[in-house]
C-alpha positions as CSV (number, residue, x, y, z in Angstrom):
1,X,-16.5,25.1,0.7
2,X,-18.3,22.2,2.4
3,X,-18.7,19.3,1.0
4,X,-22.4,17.8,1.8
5,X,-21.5,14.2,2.3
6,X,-18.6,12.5,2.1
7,X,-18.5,8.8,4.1
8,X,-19.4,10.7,6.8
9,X,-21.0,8.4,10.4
10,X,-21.3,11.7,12.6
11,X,-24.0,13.6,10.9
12,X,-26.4,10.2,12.0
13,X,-24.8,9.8,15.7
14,X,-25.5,14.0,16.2
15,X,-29.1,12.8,15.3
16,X,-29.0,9.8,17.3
17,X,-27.6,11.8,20.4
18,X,-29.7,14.5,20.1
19,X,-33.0,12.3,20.2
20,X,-0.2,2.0,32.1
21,X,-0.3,-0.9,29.6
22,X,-4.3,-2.4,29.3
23,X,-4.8,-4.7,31.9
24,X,-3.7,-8.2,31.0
25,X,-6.5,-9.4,29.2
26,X,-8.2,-12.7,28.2
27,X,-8.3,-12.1,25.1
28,X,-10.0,-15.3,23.4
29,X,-9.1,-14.8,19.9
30,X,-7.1,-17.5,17.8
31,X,-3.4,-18.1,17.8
32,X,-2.1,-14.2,18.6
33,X,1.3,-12.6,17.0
34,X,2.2,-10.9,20.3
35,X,5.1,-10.2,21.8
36,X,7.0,-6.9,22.1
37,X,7.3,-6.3,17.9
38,X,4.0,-7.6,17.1
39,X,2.6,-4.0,16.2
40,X,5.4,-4.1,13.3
41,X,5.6,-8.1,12.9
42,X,2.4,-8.9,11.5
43,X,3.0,-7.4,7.9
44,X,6.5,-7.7,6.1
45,X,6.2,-4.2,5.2
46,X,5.9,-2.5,8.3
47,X,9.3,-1.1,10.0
48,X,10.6,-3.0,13.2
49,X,9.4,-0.3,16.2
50,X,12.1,0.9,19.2
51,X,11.1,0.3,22.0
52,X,10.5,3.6,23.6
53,X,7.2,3.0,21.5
54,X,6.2,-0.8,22.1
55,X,6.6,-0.6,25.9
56,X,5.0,2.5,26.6
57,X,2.8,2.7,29.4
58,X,-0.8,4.4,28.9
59,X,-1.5,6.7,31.8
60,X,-5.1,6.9,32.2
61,X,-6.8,9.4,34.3
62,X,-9.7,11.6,34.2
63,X,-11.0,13.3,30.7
64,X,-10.6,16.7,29.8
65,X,-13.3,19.3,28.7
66,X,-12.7,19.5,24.5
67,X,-13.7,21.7,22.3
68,X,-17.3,20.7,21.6
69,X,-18.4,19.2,25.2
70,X,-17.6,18.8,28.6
71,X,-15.2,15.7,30.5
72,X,-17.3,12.7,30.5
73,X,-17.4,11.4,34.2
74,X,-18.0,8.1,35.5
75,X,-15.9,5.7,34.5
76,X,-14.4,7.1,31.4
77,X,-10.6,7.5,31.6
78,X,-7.9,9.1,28.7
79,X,-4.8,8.9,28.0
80,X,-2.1,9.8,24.5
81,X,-0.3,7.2,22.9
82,X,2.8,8.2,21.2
83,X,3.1,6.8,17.5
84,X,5.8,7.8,14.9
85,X,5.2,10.8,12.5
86,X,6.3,8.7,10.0
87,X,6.1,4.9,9.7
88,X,8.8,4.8,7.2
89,X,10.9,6.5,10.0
90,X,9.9,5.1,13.1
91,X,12.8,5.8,15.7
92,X,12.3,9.7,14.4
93,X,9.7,12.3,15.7
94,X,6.4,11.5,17.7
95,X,3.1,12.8,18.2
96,X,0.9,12.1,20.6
97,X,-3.1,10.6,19.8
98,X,-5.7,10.9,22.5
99,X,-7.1,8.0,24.1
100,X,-10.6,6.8,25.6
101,X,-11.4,4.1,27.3
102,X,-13.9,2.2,29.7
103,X,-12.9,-1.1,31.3
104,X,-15.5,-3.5,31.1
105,X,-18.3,-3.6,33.2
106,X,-18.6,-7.2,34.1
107,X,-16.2,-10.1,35.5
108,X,-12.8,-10.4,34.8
109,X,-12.9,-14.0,34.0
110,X,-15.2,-13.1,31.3
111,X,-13.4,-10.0,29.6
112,X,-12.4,-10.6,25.7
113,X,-10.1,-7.6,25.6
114,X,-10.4,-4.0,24.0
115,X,-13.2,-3.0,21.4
116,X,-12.0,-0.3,19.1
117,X,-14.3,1.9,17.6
118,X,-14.1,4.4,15.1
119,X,-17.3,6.4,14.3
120,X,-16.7,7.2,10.7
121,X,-15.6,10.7,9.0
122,X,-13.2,10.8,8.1
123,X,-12.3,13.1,10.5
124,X,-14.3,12.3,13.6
125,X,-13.6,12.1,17.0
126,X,-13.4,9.0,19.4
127,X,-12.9,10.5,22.1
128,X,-15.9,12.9,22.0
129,X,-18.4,10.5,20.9
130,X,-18.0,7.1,22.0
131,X,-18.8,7.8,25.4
132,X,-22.3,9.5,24.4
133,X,-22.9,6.0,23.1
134,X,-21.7,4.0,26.0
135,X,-25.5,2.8,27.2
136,X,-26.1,1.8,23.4
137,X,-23.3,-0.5,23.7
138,X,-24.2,-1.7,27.0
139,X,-24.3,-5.8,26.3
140,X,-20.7,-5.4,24.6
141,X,-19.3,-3.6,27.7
142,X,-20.1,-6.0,29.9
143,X,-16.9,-8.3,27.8
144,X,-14.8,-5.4,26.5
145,X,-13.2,-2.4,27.2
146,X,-14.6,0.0,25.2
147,X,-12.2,2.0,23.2
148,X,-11.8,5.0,20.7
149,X,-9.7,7.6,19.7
150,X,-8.8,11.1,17.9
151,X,-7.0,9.6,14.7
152,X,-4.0,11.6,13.7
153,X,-4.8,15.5,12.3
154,X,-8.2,15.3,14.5
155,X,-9.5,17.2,17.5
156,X,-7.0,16.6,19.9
157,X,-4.7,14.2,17.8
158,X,-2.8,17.5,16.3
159,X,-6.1,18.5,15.0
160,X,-5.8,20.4,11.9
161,X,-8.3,23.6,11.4
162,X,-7.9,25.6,7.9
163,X,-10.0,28.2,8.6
164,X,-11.4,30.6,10.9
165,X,-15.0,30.8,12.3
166,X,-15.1,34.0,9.9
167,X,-13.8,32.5,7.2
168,X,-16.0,29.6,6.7
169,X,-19.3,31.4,7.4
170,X,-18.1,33.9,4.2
171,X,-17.0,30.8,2.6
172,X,-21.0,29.9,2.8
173,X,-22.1,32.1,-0.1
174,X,-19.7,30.5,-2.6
175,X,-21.8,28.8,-5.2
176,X,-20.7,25.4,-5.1
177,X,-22.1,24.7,-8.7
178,X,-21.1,27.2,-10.5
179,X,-23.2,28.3,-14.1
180,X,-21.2,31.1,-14.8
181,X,-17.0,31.7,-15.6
182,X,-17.0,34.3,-12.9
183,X,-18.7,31.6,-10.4
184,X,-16.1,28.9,-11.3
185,X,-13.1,30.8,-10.8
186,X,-14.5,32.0,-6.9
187,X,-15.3,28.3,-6.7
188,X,-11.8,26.3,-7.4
189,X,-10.3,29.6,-6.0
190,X,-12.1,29.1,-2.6
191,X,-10.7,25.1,-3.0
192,X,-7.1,26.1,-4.0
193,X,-7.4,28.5,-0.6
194,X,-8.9,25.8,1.4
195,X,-5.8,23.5,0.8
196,X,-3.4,26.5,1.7
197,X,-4.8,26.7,5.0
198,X,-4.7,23.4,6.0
199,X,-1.2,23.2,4.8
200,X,-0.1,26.5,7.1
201,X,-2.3,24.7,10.0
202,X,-0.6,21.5,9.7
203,X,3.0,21.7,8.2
204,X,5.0,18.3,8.2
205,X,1.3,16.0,9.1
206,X,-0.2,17.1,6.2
207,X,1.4,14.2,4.5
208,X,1.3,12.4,7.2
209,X,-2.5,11.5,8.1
210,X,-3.1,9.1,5.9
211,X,-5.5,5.5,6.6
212,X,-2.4,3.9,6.1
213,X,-1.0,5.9,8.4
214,X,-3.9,5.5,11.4
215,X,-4.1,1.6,10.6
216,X,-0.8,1.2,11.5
217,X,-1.1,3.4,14.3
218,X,-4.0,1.1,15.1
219,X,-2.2,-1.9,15.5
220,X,0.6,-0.5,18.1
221,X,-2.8,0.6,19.9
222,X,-4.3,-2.9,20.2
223,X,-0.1,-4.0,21.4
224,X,-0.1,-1.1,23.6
225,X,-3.4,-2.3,24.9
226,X,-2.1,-5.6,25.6
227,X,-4.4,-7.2,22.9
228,X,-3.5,-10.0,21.1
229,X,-6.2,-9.8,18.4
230,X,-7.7,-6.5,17.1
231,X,-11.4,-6.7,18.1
232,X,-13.3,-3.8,16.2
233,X,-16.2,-2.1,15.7
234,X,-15.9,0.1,12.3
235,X,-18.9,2.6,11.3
236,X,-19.0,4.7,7.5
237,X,-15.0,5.8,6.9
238,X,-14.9,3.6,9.9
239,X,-15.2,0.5,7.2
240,X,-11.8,1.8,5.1
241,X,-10.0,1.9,8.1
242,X,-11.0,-1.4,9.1
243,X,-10.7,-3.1,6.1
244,X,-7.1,-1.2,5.4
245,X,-5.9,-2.7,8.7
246,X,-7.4,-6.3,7.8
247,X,-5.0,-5.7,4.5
248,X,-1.6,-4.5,6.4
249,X,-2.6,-7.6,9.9
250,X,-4.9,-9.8,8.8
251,X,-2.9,-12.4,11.4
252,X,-4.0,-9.9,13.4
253,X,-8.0,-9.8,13.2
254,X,-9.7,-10.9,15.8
255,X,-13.4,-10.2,15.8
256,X,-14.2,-6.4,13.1
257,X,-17.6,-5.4,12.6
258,X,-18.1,-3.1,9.7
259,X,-20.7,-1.3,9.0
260,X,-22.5,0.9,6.8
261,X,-19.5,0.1,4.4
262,X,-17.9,2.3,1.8
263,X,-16.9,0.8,-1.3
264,X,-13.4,-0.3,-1.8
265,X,-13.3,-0.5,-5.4
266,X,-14.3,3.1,-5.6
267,X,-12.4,6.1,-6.4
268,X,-13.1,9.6,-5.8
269,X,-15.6,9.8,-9.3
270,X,-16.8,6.7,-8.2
271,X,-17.7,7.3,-4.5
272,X,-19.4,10.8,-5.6
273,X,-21.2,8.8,-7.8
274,X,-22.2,6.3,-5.1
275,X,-23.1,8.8,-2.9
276,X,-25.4,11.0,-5.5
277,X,-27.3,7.5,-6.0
278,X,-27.8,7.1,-2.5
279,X,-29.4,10.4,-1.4
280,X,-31.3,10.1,-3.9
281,X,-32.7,6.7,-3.3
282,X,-33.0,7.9,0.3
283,X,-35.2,11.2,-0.5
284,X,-37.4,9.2,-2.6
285,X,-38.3,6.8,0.3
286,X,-38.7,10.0,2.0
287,X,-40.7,11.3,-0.6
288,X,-43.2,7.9,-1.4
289,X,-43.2,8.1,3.1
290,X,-45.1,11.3,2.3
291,X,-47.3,10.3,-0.3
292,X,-45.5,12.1,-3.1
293,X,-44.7,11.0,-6.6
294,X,-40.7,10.8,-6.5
295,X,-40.1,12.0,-9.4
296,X,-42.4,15.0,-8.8
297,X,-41.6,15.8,-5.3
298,X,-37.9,15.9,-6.5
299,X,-38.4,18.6,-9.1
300,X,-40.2,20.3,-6.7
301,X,-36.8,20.8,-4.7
302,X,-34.7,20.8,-7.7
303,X,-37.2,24.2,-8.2
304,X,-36.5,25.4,-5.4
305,X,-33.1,25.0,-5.0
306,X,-32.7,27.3,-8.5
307,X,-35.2,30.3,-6.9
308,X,-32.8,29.9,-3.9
309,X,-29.5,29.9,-6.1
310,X,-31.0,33.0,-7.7
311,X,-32.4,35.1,-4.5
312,X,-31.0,33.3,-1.1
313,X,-33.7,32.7,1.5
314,X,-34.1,35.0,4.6
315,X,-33.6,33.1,7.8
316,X,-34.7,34.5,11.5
317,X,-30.6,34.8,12.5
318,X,-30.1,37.2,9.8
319,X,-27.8,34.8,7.6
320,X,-29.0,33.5,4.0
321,X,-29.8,30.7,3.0
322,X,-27.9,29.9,0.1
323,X,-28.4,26.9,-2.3
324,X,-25.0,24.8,-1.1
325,X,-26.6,25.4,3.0
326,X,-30.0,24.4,1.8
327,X,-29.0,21.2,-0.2
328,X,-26.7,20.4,3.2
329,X,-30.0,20.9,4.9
330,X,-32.1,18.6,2.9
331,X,-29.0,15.8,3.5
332,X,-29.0,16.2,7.1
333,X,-32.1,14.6,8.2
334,X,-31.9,12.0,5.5
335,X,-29.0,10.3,7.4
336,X,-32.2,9.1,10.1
337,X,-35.7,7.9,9.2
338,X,-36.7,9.7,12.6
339,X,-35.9,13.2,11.0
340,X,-37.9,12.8,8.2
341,X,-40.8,14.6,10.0
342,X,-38.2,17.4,10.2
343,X,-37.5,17.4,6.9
344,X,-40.7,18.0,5.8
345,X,-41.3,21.4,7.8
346,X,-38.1,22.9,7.2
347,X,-38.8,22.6,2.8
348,X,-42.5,23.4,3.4
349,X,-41.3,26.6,5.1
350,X,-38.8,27.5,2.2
351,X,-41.6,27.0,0.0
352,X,-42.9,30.2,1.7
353,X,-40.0,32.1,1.7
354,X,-38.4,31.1,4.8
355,X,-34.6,29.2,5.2
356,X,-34.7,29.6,8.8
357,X,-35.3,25.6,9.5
358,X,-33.6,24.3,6.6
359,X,-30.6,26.6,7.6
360,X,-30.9,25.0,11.0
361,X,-30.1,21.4,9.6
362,X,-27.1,22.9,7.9
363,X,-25.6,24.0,10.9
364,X,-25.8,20.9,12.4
365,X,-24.4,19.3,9.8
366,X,-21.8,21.2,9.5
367,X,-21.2,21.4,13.4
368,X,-21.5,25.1,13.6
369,X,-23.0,26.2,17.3
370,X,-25.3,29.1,18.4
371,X,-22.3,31.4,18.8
372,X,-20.8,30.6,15.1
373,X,-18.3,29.0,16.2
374,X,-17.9,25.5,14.3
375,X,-16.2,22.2,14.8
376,X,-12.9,20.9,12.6
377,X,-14.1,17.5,11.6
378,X,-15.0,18.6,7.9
379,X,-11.0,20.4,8.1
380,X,-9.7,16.7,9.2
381,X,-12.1,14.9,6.7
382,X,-10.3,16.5,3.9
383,X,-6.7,16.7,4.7
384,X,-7.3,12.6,5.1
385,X,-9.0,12.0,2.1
386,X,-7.2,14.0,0.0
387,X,-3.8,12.8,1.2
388,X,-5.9,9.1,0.8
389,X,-7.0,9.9,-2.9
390,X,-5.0,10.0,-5.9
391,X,-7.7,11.0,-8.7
392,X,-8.0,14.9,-9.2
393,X,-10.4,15.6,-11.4
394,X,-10.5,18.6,-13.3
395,X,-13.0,21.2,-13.5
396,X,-13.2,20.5,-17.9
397,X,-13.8,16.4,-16.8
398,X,-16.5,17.5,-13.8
399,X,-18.4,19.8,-16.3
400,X,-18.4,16.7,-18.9
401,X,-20.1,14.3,-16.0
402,X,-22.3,16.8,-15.0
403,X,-25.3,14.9,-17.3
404,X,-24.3,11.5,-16.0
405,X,-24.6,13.0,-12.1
406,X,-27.9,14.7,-13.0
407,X,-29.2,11.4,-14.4
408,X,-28.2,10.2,-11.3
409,X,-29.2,12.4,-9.2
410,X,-31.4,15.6,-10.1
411,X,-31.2,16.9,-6.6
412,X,-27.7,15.9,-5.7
413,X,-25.7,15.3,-9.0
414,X,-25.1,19.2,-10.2
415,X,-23.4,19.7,-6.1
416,X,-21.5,15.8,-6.1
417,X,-20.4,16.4,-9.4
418,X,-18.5,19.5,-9.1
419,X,-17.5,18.4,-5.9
420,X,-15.1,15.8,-8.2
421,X,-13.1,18.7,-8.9
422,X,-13.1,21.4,-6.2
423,X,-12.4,19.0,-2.8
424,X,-9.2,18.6,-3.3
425,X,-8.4,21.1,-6.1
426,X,-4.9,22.9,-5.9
427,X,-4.0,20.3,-3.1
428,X,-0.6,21.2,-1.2
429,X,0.4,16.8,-1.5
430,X,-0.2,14.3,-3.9
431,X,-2.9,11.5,-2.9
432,X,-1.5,7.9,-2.2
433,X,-4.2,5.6,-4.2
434,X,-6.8,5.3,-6.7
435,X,-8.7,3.2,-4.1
436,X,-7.6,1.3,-0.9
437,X,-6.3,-2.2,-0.6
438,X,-8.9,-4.1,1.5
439,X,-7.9,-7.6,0.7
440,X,-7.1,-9.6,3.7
441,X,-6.3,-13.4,2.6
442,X,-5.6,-15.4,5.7
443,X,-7.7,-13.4,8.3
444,X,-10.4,-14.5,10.8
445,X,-13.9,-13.6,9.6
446,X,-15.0,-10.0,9.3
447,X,-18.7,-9.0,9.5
448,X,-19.8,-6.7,6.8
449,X,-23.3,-5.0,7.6
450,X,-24.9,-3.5,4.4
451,X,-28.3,-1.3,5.0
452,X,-30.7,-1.3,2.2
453,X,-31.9,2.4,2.5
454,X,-28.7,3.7,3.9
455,X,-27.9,7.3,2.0
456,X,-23.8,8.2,2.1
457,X,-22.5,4.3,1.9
458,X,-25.1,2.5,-0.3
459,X,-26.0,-1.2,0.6
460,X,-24.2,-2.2,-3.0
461,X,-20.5,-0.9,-1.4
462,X,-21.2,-3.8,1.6
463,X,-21.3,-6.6,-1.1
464,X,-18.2,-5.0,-2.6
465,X,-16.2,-4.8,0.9
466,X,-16.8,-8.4,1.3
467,X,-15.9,-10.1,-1.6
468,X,-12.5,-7.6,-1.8
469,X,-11.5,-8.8,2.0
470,X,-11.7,-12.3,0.5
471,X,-13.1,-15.3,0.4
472,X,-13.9,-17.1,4.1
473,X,-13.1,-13.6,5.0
474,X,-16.1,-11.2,4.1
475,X,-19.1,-11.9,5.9
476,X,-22.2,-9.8,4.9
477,X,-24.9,-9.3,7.0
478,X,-28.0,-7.6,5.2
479,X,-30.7,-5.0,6.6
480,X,-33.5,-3.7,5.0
481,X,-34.2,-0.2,6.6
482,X,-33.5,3.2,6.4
483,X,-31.1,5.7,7.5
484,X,-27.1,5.4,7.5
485,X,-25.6,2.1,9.6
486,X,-27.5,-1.0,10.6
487,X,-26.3,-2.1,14.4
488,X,-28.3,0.1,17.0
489,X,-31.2,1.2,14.3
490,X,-34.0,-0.2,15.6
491,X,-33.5,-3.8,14.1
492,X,-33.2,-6.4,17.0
493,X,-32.1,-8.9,14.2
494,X,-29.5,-6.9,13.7
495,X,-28.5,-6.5,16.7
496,X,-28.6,-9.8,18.2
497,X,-26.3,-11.4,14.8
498,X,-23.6,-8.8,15.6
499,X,-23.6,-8.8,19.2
500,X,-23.4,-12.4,18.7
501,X,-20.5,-12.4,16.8
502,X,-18.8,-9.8,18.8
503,X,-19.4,-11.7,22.2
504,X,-19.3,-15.3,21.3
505,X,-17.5,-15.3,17.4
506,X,-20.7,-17.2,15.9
507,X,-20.4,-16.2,12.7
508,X,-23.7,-15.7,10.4
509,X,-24.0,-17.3,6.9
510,X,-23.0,-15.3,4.3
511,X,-25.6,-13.4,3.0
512,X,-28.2,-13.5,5.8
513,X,-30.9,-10.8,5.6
514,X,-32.7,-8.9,8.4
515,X,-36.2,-7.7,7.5
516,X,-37.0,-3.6,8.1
């Protein structure tokens, strides 16, 4: 089972794409908590670190080939950073976390330090995509080191993967929303199965891989580094993380963008809610873009999707195109404005009877190649968020919402609403929190970029992030456009405020809008 959206950044970068110790840096942040046991000093509750840990040396050289793409060249360099297993025991067992980096392309006289990214998920990986987006942060290289990472439990950070190719191409015709007893049972079945296999792939880590966990493996990063401020650039899932380290450092923070935030204050009900809105607001501006009524054009695909929930489409690869692959399909290319056009052909050719292009989007979605062979990051996404989430919902209280949802949503609600139940259904370890801690009293300003159209994070979870980091604290910058995350859109407002902020620390009045 796949879940269509979760807080997910990759699904718009694959769009976007397809169209030693650090140096000693000057750092120019505020008054720094360095030192050998800053990575554990910061917050009271984080363990005092040997070490073995806070004075290893990175050993950068050239990338490896992964999984999904060939070594970037140039001037990319990786390396693994060894971080506990567990913080609560951290003179105990290690693992290693893969490392990216390019050292700044201008001056040294004029370098800030290290810019962290994390691309959103959860579950994605650093290390494969931030140097396909090295000329799109171009301006900020020239000052920092750019910077990513596999977090814990992904790619080549003991990735975990649950199943095989084979197993989740048959796991493709389970109906995802069920109508029928039989259906349900395959359905939380498939879940409860799901969980086992992530739990046989990655033992011990399974409790292990939490945003608690990568935050504070964050922070012994940006020591490691040779950072005395955490300098950030946070994207979807990207936004938790950022604003769950704010929460355990905030002394700490240098200069964190966030953006396309996920709302803090929601729980798992909550964010599927959030997230059934936010398609939906997304396909209507789709919809009005193509001169449709939105409340007609989306009965029109809530009709299809039932013919295709009854009879499958036929597709040119011989696979069917089931109602869960064709909803994924419909999400895919609503994550960019510049897909729209695609959008359009692949439902007009289901109207006719074939899945082929809306099949297509699905498997880009779901990272699955010509060959069948598909990529772990929906695996990592879940063994994070369900270690992250407390609230299990159960199939009785997702059947009761299922109204509420399709008031929502009546494209999206019926899939988001089971989804309450079935993601992390029969889950091998209890969840950690209803919803994060985010509030970081104390801490240097932290941008907060909302976008008005944006489709998995709406712009109302941006408003929330901010006021929750705290007073003096959230900063939120507002765009009014389309497609999921702000900086790099197309928005030279945009841009300019948070490369501003970033290179300079001019922080923008609370609340100041860029225009679509």
């Amino acid at each position: 089972m796949a879940r269509i959206a979760r807080w997910t950044a990759l699904a718009a970068a694959a769009l976007l794409v397809a169209g030693c110790s650090g140096s000693s840096g000057t750092d120019d942040g505020n008054d720094a908590d360095g030192g050998a046991s800053a990575a554990g000093s910061s917050s009271g509750t984080t363990p005092g670190l040997p070490a073995s840990l806070t004075s290893q040396k990175l050993d950068w050289g050239g990338c490896k080939a992964t999984e999904t793409g060939p070594a970037p060249g140039g001037d990319w360099r990786c390396a693994t950073l060894k971080v506990p297993l567990d913080w609560a025991k951290p003179t105990g067992e290690t693992i290693g976390l893969a490392l990216i980096r390019s050292e700044s392309s201008g001056s040294s006289k004029d370098r800030i330090g290290s810019l962290l990214f994390n691309f959103g998920g959860p579950g994605g990986s650093g290390v494969d995509y931030l140097p396909s987006f090295g000329p799109s942060f171009a301006k900020l290289h020239e000052r920092y080191d750019l910077v990513s990472w596999d977090p814990r439990g992904v790619a080549a950070s003991e990735g975990v993967r649950c199943r095989s190719d084979k197993e989740i191409q048959a796991a493709e015709a389970v109906d995802t929303t069920p109508d029928t007893s039989a259906e349900e049972t395959t359905f939380l079945k498939d879940a409860a199965d799901f969980g086992k296999g992530c739990e046989k792939s990655a033992g011990k880590l399974l409790g292990h891989v939490s945003t608690t966990d990568t935050a504070r493996d964050m922070d012994l990063m940006r020591h490691v580094l040779d950072d005395r401020k955490m300098h950030y650039f946070g994207i979807s899932y990207g936004t938790e993380l950022g604003g769950v380290y704010a929460h355990l450092y905030p002394k700490n923070v240098g200069r964190l963008v966030l953006d396309a935030v996920v709302d803090p204050s929601a729980g798992t009900v909550g964010h599927a809610e959030n997230q059934a809105r936010g398609f939906q607001r997304a396909l209507e501006d789709y919809l009005k873009s193509t001169g449709q009524n939105p409340t007609q054009g989306s009965q029109k695909i809530v009709d299809l999707l039932k013919r295709i929930d009854s009879k499958p489409l036929p597709t040119a690869s011989g696979r069917d195109l089931t109602q869960q692959l064709a909803l994924t399909g419909i999400v895919y290319p609503l994550y960019s404005k510049s897909s729209w056009p695609a959008l359009t052909g692949a439902l007009e050719a289901a109207e006719d009877g074939d899945g082929t292009e809306l099949l297509a989007q699905a498997d880009s979605y779901n990272d699955r190649d010509a060959s069948g062979r598909y990529g772990t990051t929906t695996h990592s996404q879940r063994v994070i968020s369900c270690l992250d989430d407390k609230e299990r919902p159960t199939p009785e209280e997702a059947r009761k919402r299922l109204a509420e949802f399709r008031k929502i949503s009546p494209v999206f609600g019926d899939s988001m609403g089971w989804d309450t139940a079935g993601w992390c259904h029969d889950w091998p370890v209890a969840g950690q929190h209803e919803t994060p801690e985010v509030s970081a009293a104390g801490a240097e300003p932290v941008l907060v970029v909302g976008n008005t159209g944006d489709p998995a994070t709406p712009y109302e979870g941006a408003r929330k992030m901010a006021d929750e980091l705290g007073k003096g604290v959230g900063v939120q910058l507002t765009w009014k456009g389309e497609g999921h995350g702000a900086y790099g859109s197309g928005s030279s407002c945009v841009d300019s405020t948070v490369d501003d902020y970033l290179l300079d620390g001019s922080v923008p009045d609370d609340g100041k809008v860029c225009g679509s």
